[in-house]
C-alpha positions as CSV (number, residue, x, y, z in Angstrom):
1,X,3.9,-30.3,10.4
2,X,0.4,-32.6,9.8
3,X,-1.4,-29.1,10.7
4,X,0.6,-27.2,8.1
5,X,0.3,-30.3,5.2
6,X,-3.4,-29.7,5.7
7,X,-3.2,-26.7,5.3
8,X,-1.0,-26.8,1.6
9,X,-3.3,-30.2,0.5
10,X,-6.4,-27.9,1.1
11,X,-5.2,-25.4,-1.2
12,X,-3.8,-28.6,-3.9
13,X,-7.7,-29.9,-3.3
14,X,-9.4,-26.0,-4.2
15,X,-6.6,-25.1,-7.0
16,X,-9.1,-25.7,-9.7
17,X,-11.9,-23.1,-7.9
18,X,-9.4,-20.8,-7.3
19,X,-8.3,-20.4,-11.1
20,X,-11.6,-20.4,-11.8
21,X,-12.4,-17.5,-9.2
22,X,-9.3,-15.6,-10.7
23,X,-10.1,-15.7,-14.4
24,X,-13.8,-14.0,-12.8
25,X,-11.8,-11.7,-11.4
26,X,-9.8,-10.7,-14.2
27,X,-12.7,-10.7,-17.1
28,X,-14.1,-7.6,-15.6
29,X,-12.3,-4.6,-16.9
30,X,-11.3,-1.9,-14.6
31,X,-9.8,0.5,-16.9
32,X,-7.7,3.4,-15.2
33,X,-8.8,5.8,-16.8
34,X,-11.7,6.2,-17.0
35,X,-11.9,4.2,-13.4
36,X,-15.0,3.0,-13.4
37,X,-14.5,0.4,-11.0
38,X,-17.7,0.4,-8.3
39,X,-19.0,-2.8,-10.6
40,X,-16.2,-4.6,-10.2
41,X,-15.9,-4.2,-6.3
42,X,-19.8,-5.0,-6.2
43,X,-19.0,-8.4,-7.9
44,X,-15.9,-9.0,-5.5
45,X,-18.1,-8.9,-2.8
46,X,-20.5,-11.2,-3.9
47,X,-18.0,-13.8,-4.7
48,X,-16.8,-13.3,-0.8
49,X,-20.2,-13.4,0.4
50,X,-20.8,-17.1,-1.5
51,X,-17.8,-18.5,0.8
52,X,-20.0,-17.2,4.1
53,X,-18.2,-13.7,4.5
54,X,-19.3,-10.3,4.6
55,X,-17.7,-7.8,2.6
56,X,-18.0,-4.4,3.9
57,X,-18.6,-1.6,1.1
58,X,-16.9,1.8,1.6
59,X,-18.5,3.8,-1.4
60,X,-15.6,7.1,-2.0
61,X,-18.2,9.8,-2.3
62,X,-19.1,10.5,-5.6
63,X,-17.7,14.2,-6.1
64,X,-14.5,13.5,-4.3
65,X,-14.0,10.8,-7.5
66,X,-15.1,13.1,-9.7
67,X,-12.8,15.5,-8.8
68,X,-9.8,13.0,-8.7
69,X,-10.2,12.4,-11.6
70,X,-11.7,8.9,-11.3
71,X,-15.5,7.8,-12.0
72,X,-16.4,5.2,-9.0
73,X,-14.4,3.8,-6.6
74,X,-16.3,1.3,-4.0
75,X,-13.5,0.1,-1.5
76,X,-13.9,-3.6,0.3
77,X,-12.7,-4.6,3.9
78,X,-13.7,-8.5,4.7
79,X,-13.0,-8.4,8.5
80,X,-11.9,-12.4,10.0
81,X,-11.6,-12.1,13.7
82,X,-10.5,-14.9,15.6
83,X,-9.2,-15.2,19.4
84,X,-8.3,-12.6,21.4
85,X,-4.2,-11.9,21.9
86,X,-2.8,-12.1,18.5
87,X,-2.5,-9.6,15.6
88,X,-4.9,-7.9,13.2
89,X,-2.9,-8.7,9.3
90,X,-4.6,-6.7,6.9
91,X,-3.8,-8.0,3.3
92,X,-4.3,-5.8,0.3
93,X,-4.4,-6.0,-3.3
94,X,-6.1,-3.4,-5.7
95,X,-8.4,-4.1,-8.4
96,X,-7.9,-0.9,-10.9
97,X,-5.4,-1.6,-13.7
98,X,-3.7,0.6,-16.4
99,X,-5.9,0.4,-20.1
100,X,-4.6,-3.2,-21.8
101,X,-3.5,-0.6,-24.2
102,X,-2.0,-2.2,-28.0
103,X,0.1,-5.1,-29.1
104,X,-2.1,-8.1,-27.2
105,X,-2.0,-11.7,-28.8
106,X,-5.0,-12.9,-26.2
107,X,-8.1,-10.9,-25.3
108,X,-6.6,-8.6,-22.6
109,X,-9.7,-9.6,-20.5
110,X,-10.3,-12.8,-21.5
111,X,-8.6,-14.8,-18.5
112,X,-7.5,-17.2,-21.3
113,X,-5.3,-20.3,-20.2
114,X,-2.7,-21.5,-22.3
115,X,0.6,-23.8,-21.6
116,X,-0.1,-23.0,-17.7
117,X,-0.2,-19.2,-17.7
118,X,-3.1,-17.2,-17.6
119,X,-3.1,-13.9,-19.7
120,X,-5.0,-10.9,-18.9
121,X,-4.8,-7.4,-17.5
122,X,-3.9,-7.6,-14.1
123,X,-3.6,-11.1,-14.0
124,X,0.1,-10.4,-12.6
125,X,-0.6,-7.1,-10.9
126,X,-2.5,-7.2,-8.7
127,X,-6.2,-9.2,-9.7
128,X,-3.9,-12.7,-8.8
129,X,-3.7,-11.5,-5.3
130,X,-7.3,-11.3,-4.8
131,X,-7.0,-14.9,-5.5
132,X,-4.2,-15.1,-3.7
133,X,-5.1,-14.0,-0.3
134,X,-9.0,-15.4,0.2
135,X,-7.6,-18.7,-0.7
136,X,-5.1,-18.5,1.8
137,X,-7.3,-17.6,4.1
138,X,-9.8,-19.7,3.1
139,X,-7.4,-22.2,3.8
140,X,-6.3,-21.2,7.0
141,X,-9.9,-21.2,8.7
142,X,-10.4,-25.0,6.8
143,X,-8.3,-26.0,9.3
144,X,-10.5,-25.3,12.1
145,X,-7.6,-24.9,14.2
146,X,-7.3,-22.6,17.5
147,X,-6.1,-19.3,15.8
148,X,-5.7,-15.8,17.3
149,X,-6.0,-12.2,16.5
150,X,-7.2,-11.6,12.7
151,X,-7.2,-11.0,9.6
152,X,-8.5,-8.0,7.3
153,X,-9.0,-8.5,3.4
154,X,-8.6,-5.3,1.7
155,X,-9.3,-4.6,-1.7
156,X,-9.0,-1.4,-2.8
157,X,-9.3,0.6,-6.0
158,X,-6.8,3.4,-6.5
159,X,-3.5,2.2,-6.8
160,X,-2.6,3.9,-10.3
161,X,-3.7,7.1,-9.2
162,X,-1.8,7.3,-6.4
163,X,-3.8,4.9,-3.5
164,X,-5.2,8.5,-1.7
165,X,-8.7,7.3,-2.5
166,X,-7.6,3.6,-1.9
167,X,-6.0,2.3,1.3
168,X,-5.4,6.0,1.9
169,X,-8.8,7.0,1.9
170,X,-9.7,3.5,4.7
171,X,-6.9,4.8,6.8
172,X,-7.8,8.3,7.1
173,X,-11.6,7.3,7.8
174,X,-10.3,5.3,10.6
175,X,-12.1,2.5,9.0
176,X,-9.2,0.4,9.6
177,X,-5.6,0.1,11.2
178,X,-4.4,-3.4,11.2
179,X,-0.8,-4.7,13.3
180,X,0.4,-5.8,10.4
181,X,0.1,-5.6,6.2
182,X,0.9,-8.1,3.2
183,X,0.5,-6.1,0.4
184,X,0.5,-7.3,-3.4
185,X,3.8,-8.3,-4.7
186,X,4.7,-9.0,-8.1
187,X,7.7,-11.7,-7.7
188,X,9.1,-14.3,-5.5
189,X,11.1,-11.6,-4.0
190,X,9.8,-10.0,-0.2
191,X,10.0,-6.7,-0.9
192,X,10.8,-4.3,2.4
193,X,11.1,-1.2,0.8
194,X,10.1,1.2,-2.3
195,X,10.9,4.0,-3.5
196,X,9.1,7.7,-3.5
197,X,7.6,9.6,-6.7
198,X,7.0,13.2,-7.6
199,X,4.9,13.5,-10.5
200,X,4.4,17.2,-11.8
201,X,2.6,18.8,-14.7
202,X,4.4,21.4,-16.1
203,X,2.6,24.1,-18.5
204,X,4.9,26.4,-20.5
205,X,2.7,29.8,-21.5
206,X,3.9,31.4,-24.3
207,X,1.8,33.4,-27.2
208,X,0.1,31.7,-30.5
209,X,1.4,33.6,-33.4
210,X,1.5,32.9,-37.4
211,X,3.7,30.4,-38.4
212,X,4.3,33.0,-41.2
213,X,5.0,35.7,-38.6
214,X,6.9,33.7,-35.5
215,X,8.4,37.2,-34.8
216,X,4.7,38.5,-33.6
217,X,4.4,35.2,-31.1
218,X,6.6,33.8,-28.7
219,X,7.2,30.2,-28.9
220,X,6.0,28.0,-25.8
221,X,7.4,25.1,-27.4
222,X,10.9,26.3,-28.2
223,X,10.9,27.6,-24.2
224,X,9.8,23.8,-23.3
225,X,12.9,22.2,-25.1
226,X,14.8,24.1,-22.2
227,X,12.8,22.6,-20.1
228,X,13.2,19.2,-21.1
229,X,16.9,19.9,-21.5
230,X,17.4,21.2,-18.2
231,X,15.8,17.5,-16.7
232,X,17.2,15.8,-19.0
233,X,20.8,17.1,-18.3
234,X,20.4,16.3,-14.5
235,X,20.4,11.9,-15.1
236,X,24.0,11.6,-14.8
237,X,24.0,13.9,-11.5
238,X,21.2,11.1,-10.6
239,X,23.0,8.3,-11.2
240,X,25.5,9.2,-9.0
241,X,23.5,9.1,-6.0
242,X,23.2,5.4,-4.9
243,X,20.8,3.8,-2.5
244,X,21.8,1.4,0.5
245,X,18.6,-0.9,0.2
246,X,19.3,-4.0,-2.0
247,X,17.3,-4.0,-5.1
248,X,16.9,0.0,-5.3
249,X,20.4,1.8,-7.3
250,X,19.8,5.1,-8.0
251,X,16.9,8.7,-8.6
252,X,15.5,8.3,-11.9
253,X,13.6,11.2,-13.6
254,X,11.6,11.6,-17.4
255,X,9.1,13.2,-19.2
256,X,6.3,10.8,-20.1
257,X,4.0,13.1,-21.8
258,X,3.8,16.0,-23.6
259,X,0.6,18.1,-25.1
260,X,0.9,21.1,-27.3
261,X,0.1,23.5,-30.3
262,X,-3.4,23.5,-32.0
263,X,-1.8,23.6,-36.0
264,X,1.1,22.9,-38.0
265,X,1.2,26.2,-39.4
266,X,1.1,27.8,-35.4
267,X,3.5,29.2,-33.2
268,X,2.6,26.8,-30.1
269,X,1.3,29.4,-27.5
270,X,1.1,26.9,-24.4
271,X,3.1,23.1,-24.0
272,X,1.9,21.2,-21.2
273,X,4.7,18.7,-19.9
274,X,4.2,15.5,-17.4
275,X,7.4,14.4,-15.3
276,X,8.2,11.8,-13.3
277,X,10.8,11.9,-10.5
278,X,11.4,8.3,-8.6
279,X,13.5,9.1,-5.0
280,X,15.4,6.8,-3.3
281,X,14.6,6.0,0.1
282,X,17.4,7.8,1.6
283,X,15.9,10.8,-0.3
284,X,14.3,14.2,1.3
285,X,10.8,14.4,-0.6
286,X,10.4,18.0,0.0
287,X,13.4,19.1,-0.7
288,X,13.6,17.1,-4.0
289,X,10.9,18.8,-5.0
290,X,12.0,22.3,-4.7
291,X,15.1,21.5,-6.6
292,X,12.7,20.3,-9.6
293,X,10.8,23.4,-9.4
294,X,13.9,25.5,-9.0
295,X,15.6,23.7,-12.0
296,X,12.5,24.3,-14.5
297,X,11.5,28.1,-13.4
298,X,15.5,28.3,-14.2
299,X,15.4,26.9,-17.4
300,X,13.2,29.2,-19.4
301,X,14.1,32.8,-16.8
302,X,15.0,35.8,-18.6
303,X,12.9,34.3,-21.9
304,X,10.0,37.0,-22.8
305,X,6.6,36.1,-23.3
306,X,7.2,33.1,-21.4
307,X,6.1,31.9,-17.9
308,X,5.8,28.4,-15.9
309,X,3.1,26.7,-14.6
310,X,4.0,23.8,-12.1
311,X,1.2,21.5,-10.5
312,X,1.9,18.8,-8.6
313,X,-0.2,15.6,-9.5
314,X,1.4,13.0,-6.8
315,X,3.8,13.1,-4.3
316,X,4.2,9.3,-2.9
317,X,6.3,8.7,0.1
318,X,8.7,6.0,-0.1
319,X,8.0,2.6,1.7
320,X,10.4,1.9,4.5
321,X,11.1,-0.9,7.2
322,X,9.4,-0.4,10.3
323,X,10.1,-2.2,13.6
324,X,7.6,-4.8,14.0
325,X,8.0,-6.2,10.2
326,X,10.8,-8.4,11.0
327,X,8.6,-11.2,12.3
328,X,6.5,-11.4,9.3
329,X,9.4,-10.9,6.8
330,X,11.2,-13.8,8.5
331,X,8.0,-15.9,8.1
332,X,7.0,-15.2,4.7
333,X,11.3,-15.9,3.7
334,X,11.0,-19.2,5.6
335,X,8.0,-20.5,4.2
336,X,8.5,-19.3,0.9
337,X,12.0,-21.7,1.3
338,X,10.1,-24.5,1.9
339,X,7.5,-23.9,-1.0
340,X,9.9,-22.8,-3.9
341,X,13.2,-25.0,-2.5
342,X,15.3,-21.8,-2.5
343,X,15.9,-18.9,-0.4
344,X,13.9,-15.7,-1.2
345,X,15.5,-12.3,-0.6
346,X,13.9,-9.5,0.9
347,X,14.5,-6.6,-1.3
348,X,13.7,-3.2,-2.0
349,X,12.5,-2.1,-5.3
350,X,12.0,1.5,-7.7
351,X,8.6,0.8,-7.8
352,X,6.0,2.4,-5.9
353,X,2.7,1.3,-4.4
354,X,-0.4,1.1,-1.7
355,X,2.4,-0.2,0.6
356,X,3.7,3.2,1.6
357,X,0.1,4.4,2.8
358,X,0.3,2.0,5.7
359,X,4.0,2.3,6.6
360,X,3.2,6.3,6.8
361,X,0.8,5.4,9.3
362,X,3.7,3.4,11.4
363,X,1.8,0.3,10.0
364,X,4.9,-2.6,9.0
365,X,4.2,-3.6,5.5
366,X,5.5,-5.5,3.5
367,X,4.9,-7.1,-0.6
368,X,4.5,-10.3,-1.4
369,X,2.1,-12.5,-3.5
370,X,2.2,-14.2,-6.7
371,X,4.4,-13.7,-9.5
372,X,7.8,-14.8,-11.3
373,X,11.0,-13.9,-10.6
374,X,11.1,-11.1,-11.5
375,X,8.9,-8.7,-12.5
376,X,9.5,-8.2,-16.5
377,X,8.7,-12.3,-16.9
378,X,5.2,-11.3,-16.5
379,X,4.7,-8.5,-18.9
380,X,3.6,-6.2,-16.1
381,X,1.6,-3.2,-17.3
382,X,2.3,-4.3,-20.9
383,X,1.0,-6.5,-23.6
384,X,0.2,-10.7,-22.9
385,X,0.2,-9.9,-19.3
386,X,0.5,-13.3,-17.8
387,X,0.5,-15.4,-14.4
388,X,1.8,-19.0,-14.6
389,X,-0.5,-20.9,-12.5
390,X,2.2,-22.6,-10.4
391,X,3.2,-19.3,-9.1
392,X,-0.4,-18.7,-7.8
393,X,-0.3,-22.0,-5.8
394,X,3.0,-21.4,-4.2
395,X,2.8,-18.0,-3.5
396,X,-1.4,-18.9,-2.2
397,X,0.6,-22.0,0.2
398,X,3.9,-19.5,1.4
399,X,0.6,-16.9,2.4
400,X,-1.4,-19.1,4.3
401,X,1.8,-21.2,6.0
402,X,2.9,-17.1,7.2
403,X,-0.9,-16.4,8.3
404,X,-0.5,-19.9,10.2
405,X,2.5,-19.2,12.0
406,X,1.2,-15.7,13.0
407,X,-2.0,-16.6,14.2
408,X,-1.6,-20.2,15.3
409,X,-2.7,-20.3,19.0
């Protein structure tokens, strides 16, 4: 117990540094689009290398971004090898974030402090577990205590396209493949489990006409209301189905953007629609998405003029718990107990993220860092995104008590 009050007055003595190293990480933007994010992983590293580390660059190449629809992507891995006999913990937070978009009260990348939060993009998801997790481990090696096995920082760049150029694109080099992951979290929760996603694009061909003449066209727009009917009319079959894991209820599935027409006085000749699908765990990926295909090609059959497009833009497996987590999960629930003063459930949740790369490897992962309650406190992805400071130091002292217990020699 002296060993592990070291270890959480170490990180009381360094809180200052470490809000100071957070609000760094958060004042450079890393919109997603365009994803310009190479500078950004260029500065991590230097930060990294000022505490005696060396942070490994893995530069995506530059077409294979291109082509994904990203401009730079520069992954990190900060390898921390200790004794032999004990497990390699790979911890992973990603440093693209969604545009600040409108509606801010604070510079969205200012990193301001006010009433003990600190507001910026991605100072909830995920830039605080950047802080997060060196700090821990920071920590952790303060001690100078006999430890074993290792641990692997990885900081990645991808996550809201998908993670395929992220922690998928480390795996599939065989750059990397830890024992075991702790990957960002977003509230006090553990969370075990997430769900899949099918994302589609959807292009409805028709033929411009007139608006004068709509007789001489055929309508592309009118054929995707059927569409958009025909998913639409499928929610209450989806909220019938219910999961098993705690934390995840049922499928979801929407339309989050749709492009079409070039005038008001034209018969829209092509609509282009973007879907979302969200599967439960319990779920069959591929055969979800045949029925989605299925149900749109149905939708606008027998129509003339009219054809379907479908392109699939992601398909995400769903994160599931793997034999080997339960060690870890315990931990993390333990310490996290003894850090907030109340029990912590490990949950599943409809999200989706990096996670899921790992587990499909047969890699246990799980998500934890720092964050509220629940996720909405923290304005997640929206306007006056915001940490409260406290959280950082408990979640940063529940990290590096886990890392402790599994590495202690």
């Amino acid at each position: 117990m002296d060993t592990k009050q070291q270890l959480l007055d170490w990180i009381d003595a360094h809180f200052d540094e470490q809000v100071a190293f957070l609000q760094s990480v958060v004042r450079i933007p890393t919109d997603t689009p365009p994803g310009n994010n190479a500078p950004h992983a260029e500065a991590i590293a230097g930060m990294v290398e000022s505490f005696g580390w060396q942070a490994e660059r893995h530069t995506v190449p530059a077409q294979e971004v291109r082509d994904y629809g990203m401009e730079s992507i520069t992954n990190l891995i900060v390898r921390r090898p200790y004794g032999a006999g004990g497990p390699t913990i790979a911890l992973n937070a990603h440093g693209d974030v969604v545009p600040p978009g409108e509606g801010w009260t604070r510079p969205p990348y200012g990193a301001e402090i006010e009433d003990g939060y600190l507001y910026g993009r991605a100072a909830a998801v995920s830039k605080s577990d950047f802080a997060t997790y060196i700090f821990a481990v920071r920590a952790l090696e303060a001690l100078k205590a006999p430890l074993r096995g290792g641990v692997e920082l990885h900081f990645t760049y991808d996550e809201e396209f998908g993670g395929l150029l992220g922690p998928g694109w480390l795996l599939e080099q065989k750059l990397t493949h830890p024992d075991l992951v702790i990957a960002a979290g977003f509230s006090y929760q553990v969370v075990t489990a997430h769900n899949a996603c099918l994302q589609l694009e959807v292009t409805v061909h028709g033929k411009a006409g007139h608006g004068a003449m709509p007789e001489t066209a055929h309508d592309a727009l009118q054929a995707a209301t059927r569409v958009l009917n025909a998913i639409y009319g499928q929610l209450p079959e989806l909220k019938k189905i219910k999961s098993s894991v705690p934390g995840i209820d049922s499928p979801t599935m929407l339309v989050g953007r749709i492009d079409g027409g070039t005038n008001t006085n034209v018969v829209p000749g092509k609509v282009v629609l973007k879907m979302d699908r969200r599967m439960i765990p319990e779920e069959d990926p591929a055969a979800v998405e045949a029925g989605v295909r299925a149900l749109i090609e149905e939708a606008v059959q027998g129509l003339p003029g009219i054809r379907v497009e479908i392109r699939r833009l992601l398909l995400s497996q769903a994160l599931r718990p793997l034999p080997g987590a339960d060690q870890l999960v315990r931990s993390l629930q333990e310490n996290a107990r003894a850090v907030l003063g109340e029990a912590i459930p490990a949950v599943g949740t409809p999200l989706y993220a990096d996670a899921r790369l790992y587990g499909e490897r047969g890699i246990p992962a799980v998500m934890y860092g720092a964050g509220p309650r629940t996720v909405p406190e923290s304005n997640a992805k929206k306007a006056d995104e915001k940490l409260a400071l406290e959280d950082l130091r408990k979640a940063t002292k529940v990290v590096a008590l886990t890392l402790f217990d599994l590495l202690s020699a």
